[in-house]
N, C-alpha and C positions, 0 to 999 in steps of 0.2 A: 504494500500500500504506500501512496503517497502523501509526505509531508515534507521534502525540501524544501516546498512552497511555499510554505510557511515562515521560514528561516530570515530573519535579517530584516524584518518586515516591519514601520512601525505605523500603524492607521491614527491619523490625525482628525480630530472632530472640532469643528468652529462652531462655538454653542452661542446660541444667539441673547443678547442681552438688555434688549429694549421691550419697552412696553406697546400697548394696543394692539387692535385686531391685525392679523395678517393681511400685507397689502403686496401683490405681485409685483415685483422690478423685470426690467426688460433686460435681457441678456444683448448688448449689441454690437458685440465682437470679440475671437478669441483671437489673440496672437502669441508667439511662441517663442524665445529666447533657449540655446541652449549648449552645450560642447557635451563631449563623450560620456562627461558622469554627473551630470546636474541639465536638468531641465524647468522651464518656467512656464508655467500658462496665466498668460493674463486675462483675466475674462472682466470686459470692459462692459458694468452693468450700472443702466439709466432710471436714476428713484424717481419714479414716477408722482409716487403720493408726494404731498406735503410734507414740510419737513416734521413735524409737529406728528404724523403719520407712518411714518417710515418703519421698516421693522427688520433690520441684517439679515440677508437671506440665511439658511444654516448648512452649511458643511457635510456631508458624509463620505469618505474615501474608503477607499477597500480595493484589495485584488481579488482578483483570480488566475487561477490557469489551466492550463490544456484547452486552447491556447490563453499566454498571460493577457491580463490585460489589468486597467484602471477604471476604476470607475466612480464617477462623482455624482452623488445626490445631493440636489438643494434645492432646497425649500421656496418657498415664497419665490421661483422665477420662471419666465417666461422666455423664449426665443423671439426676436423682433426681426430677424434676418438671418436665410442659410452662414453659416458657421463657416470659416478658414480650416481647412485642414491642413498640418503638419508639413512641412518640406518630405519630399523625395526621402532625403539621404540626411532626416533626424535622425541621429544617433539610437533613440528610445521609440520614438511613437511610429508607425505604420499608416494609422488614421483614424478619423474621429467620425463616430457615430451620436448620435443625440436624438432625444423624441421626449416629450411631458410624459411623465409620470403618470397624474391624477391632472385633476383642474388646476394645481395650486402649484405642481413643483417640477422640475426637469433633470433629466438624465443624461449625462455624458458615457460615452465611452470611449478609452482611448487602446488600441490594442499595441501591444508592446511589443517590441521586435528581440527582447532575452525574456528566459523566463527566470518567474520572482525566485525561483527555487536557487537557479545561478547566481543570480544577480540582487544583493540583499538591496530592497529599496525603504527609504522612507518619505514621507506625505507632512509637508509643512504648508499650513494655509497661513496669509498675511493681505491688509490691504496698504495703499497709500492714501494720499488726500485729491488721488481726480479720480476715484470713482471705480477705479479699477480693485480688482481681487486678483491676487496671487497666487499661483499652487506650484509648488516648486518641487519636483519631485526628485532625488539623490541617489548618487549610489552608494552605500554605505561603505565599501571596501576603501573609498578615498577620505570617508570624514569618522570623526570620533563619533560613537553611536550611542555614549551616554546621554544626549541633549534629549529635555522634556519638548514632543511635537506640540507647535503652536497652540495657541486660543487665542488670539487676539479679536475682536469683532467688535470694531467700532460704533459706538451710535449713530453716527451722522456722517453723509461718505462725504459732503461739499465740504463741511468744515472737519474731516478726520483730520487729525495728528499725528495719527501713527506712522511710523518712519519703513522706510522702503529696508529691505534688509538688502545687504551686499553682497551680490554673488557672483564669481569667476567664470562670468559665462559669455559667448560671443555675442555680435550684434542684432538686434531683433534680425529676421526673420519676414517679419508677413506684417509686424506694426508702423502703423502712421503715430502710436504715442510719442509724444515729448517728455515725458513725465519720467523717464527711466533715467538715473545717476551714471555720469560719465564713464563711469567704469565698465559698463557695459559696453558703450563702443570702442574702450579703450584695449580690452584685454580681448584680442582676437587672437585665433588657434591661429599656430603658424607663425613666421617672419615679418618684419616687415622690409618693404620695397628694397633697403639700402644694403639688406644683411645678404651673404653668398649662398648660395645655393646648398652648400656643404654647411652651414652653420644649419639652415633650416631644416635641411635631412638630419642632421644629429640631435637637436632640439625637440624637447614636447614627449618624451618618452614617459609612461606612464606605468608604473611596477605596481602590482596590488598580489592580493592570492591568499593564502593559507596553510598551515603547517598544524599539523595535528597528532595526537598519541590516542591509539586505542586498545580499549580492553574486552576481548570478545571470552567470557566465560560459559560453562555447558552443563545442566543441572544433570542429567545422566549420566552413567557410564557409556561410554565412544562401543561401536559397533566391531572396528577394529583396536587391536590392542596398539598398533600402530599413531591411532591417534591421542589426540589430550585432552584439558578438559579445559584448560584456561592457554587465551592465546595474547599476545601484545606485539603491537605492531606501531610504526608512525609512519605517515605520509605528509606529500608536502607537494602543491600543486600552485607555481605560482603564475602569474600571467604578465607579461608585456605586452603595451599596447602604443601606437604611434597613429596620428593622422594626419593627415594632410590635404593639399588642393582644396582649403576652404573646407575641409572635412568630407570632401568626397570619394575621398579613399581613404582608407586604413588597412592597418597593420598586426592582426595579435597570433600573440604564440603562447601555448599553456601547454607545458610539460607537467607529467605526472608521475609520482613515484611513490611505493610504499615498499617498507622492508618488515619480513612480518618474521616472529620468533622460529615459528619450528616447518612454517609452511614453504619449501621453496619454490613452487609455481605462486603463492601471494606475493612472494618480494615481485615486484614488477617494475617495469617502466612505458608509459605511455605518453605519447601527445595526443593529448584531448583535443587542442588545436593551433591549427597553423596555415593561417586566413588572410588572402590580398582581399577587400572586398574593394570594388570601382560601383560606386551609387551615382545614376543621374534620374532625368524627373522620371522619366518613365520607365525603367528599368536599373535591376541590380546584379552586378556579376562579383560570384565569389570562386577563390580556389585554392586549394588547399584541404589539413583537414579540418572538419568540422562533426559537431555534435547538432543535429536535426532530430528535434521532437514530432511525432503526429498523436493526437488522439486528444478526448476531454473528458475519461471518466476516470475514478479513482482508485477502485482496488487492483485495479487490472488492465493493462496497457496494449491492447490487442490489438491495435495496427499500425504499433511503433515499428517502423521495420528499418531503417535506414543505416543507424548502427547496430552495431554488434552488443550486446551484452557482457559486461564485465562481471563474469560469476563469481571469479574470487574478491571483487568487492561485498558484495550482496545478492542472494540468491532473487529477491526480489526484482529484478530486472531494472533497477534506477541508476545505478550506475553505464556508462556505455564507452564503449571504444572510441575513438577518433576514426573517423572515416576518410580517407583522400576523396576529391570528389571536385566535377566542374558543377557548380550549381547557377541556373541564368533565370531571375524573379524577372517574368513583364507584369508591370502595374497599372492594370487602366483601372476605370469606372466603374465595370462589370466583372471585375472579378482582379484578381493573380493568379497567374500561372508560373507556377515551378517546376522547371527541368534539370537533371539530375544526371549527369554522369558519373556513375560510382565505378571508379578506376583502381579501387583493391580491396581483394578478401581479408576480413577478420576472422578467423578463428576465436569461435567462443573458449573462455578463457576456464577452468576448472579446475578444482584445488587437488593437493597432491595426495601422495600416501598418508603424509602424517596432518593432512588439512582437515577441518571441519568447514561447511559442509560440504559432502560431497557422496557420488554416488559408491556404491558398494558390489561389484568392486571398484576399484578406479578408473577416472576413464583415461583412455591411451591417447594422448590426444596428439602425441608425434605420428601414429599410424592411421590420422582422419582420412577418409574416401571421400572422391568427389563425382559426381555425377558428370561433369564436364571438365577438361584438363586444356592445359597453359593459358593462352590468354581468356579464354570464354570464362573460365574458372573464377579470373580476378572482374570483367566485367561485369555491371548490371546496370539497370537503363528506371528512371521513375520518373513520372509526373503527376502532378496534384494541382487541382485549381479549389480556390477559395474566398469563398466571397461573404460578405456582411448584408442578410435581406431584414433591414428594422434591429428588430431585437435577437433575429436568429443569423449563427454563423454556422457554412456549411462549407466540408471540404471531400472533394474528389476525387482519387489517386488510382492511380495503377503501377505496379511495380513489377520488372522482369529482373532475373538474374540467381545467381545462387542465392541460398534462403540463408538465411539468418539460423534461424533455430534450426538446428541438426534432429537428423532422425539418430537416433541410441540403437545401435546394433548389437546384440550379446553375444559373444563367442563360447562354446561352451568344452569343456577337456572331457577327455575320454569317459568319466565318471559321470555326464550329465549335468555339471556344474560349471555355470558361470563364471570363467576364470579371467576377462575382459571386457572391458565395452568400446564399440568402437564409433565415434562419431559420422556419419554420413551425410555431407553436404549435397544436395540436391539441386535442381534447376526449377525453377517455380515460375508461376504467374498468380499476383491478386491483387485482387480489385476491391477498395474500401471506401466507404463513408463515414464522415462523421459528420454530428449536429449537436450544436449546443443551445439554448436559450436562455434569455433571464427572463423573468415573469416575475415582479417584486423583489420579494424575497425568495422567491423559487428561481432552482436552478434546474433545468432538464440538460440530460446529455443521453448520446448513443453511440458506439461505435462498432460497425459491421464490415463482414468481410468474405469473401469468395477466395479461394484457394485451391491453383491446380496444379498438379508436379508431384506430390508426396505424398502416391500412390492415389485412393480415388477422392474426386473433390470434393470437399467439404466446406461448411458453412459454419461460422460461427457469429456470435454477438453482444455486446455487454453495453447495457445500459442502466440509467437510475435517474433518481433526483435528489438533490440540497435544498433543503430549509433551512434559514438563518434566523433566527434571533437578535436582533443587534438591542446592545446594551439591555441585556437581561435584566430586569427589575431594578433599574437606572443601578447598575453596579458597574457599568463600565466593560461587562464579560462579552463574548461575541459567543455563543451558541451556534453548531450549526449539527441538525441531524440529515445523516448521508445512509442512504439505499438504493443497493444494486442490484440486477438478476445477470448474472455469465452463463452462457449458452455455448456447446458446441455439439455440432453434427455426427462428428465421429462415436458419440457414447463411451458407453462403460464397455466391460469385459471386451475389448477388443485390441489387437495387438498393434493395429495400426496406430490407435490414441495412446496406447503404450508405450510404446518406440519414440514415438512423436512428444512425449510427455505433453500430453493435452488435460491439462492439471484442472479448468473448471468447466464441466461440461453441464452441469445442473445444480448450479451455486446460488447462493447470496449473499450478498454483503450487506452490512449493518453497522454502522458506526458514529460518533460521535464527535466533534471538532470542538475544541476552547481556544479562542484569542480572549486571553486578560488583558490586552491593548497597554501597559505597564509597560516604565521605563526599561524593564528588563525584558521586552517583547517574551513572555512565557508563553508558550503554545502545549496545547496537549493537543494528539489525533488516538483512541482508541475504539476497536473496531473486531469485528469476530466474522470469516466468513466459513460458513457452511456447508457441506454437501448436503441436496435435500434429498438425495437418494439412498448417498450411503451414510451420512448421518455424521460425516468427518468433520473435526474443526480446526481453525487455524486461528488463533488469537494474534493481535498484535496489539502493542501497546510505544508510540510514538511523542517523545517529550523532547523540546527545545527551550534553554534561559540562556540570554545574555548575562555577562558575568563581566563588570567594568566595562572600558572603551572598546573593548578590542579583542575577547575572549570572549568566546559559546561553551554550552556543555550539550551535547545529545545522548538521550537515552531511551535504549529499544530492547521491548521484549517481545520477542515473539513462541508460543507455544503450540503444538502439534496431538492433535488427541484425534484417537478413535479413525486411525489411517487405516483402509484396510491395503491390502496385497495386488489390490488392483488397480491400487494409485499409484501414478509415476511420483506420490510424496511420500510414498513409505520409505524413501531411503533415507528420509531427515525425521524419523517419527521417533528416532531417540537423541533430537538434536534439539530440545528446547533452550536457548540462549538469550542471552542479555547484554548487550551492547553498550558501551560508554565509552563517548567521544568526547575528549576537551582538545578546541578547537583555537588558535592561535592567528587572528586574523590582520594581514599588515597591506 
């Protein structure tokens, strides 16, 4: 299940502080200020009522994702004119959706181009004294993340007082305001005119990432004698980043590594990525590798296909390989379309002899088979188109090439027993959808899929909805209840969903979410999914605190009951574990 998403996150609320009835203000322009880790929206709104009448509109920010995005509710306003959306080649936003609420309040969306789980954001609202509202949204890996998020909300916007805050960010954008402090036109990314071309390539370099120690313990005895019960490991993933041409191209590169106690397939090394991207208005070209998400529900990530899965991270499929790849985004009105050249195989990654978890016996993963050999082996070909209709986003893909998930081959020794497993990469085709919704406080999601190549085709599907609670019983808390149904074609007792480890074929998921919205962003995700056939469960229990400026702690429990022998998850049914991560962010 997912909750990186959660991580790094802090939701800012502008509580409003005037008196009399609510009186609608006109929304009549947004404009956008921004550089690679700090963004600005100004939303230039007109008080209509009297001043005697007037009443601050009120504030609500929030994420989401799969895919990410922002979204702002407030109160008391109205749209007086289609809305500016975002440059081409912002750093952060993709583009901006909007429609009223109710009678009384309106909804922004803005869809993010990282997601929150990557990328720790926070949400500061502020205004000035012409009228204008602020929302400045951060990347937290660049600023100290102890600060309390804003409240500021002036009674009166003609005569506000309140002072513009100061931020390192380039020249508007898409505004006609005056009203913005010098600095803003002053500190633009890049050189200026008189400096050499060689100062300006070596300038503007941008270091951030993370460095961490984990403690992965196992309440059973290990299946093999070979394994142990308590493992410790650290990793360290940092990233450099550079842009340029006015910020229309950029530069990152994020090596990964972890060195783990007694596992020697977990010691690893990977580049997560390593990225030219060239953005103009109507199109973006990236190349290199990269980390590509698809999908928008929660326990279960079923038509992520594009990387690889990093197993010796987490059997849960969140971590992923770095993919090489030509990726080419056309951005019109009617949609996006993504083209994909995937230019090398990943081999799924699995833990050793002496690893937890892993399957029993181990798997050989130097003797993997492939369906097709030399270059066809490394190619594969995807496209997906994606578009925003109101309140619903929908996306369309199709993928060719070697599959991702391997079929599990058993080799068996003279006595009828299982003395290898052998992975077997295949050659595939599938074709998927997904669809998300907001509806209030409801969140719908679906995502489906057709798959042919590995062996006969099959159909699978997982969908649900979220309910949210915001500020439970004015405590401040964020409540959200999440349920899902997972479906697949293949069934039970069968050797093809066997091989295939086709893990939820008549499931549900059931779970719970807390944002305490607190200086320490605390999040809880816990959550129980079910076999409704064979009656198997899988607990998980998902907790993140900020801990000072600059330190996280993550803790996970996940447990395995009542597996029977026909799940591809009996080989972790004596693998109940507890995870703690303290996390070192610079």
């Amino acid at each position: 299940m997912r909750n990186t998403r959660l991580k790094y996150i802090s939701l800012a609320t502008c509580l409003v502080i005037s008196e009399a009835d609510a009186q609608q203000m006109l929304l009549d322009s947004v404009a956008y200020q921004s550089n690679p880790r700090q963004a600005l929206i100004d939303l230039s709104i007109v008080p209509t009522p009297p001043p005697e009448n007037r009443k601050t509109p009120e504030f609500k920010a929030f994420f989401l994702d799969n895919p990410p995005r922002l979204v702002i509710d407030v109160k008391n306003l109205k749209s007086s004119a289609p809305l500016n959306q975002p440059a081409v080649d912002h750093p952060y936003f993709q583009r901006l959706r909007s429609a009223p609420r109710n009678k009384n309040d309106f909804r922004l969306v803005y869809d993010l181009k990282n997601q929150t789980g990557t990328h720790g954001y926070t949400v500061d609202t502020n205004s000035n004294a012409h009228g204008s509202y602020l929302i400045t949204l951060t990347d937290t890996r660049d600023l100290a993340q102890g600060h309390k998020p804003l409240t500021l909300a002036p009674s009166n916007y003609a005569d506000s007082s309140g002072e513009l805050q100061k931020y390192d960010l380039t020249a508007p954008q898409q505004s006609a305001n005056e009203s913005y402090p010098n600095n803003f036109k002053e500190n633009r990314i890049g050189a200026s005119s008189d400096e050499s071309f060689f100062n300006d390539l070596i300038s503007d370099w941008e270091i951030s990432g993370y460095a961490e120690v984990e403690s992965l313990g196992f309440f059973q005895t290990p299946q093999d004698n070979q394994q142990h019960s308590h493992y410790i490991s650290g990793a360290i993933n940092p990233e450099l980043y550079r842009s340029w041409d006015n910020g229309s191209q950029s530069f990152t590169f994020s090596p990964f590594y972890r060195y783990s106690q007694h596992d020697s397939r977990r010691t690893h090394f990977d580049i997560r990525e390593l990225t030219w991207l060239k953005a103009a208005y109507d199109w973006e070209l990236r190349v290199g590798f990269r980390q590509v998400f698809w999908g928008v529900t929660e326990g279960f990530h079923l038509i992520d296909i594009i990387n690889q899965a990093d197993f010796v991270e987490n059997i849960d499929g969140e971590q992923k390989l770095g993919q090489p790849m030509i990726n080419l985004a056309l951005i019109q009105d009617w949609g996006t379309i993504d083209l994909f050249l995937l230019t090398g195989f990943r081999e799924r990654t699995f833990a050793g002899h002496e690893g937890r978890l892993r399957t029993h016996p181990v798997t050989s993963v130097g003797n993997a088979q492939f369906e097709r050999e030399g270059v066809e082996k490394h190619l594969a070909y995807a496209a997906r188109y994606s578009h925003s209709f109101g309140d619903w986003d929908v996306g369309l893909a199709h993928f060719y090439g070697t599959a991702r998930q391997p079929t599990m081959l058993p080799r068996f020794n003279q006595l009828g027993e299982i003395e290898r497993i052998i992975p077997l990469y295949e050659n595939i085709n599938q074709t998927s959808i997904d669809v998300q919704t907001i509806k209030g406080s409801w969140l719908w999601k679906l995502e489906a899929l057709m798959r042919s190549g590995q062996g006969d085709r099959f159909y699978a599907a997982t969908g649900g909805v979220e309910y949210t609670f915001f500020d439970l019983f004015e405590s401040g808390v964020d409540l959200g209840l999440i349920a899902e149904y997972m479906y697949d074609s293949r069934g039970y007792n069968n050797f093809q969903a066997l091989t295939q480890q086709a893990l939820f074929q008549d499931d549900f998921l059931a779970a719970i979410r807390l944002g305490f919205n607190d200086i320490q962003n605390t999040q809880l995700l816990a959550g129980v999914i079910f076999d409704r056939t064979q009656n198997s469960k899988i607990y998980n229990i998902e907790a993140s605190r900020r801990i000072g400026n600059d330190w996280t702690a993550d803790l996970q429990l996940r447990l395995f009951r009542g597996i029977p022998v026909t799940d591809p998850l009996i080989m972790f049914s004596a693998d109940d574990h507890v995870r703690f991560q303290l996390r070192y962010h610079f």
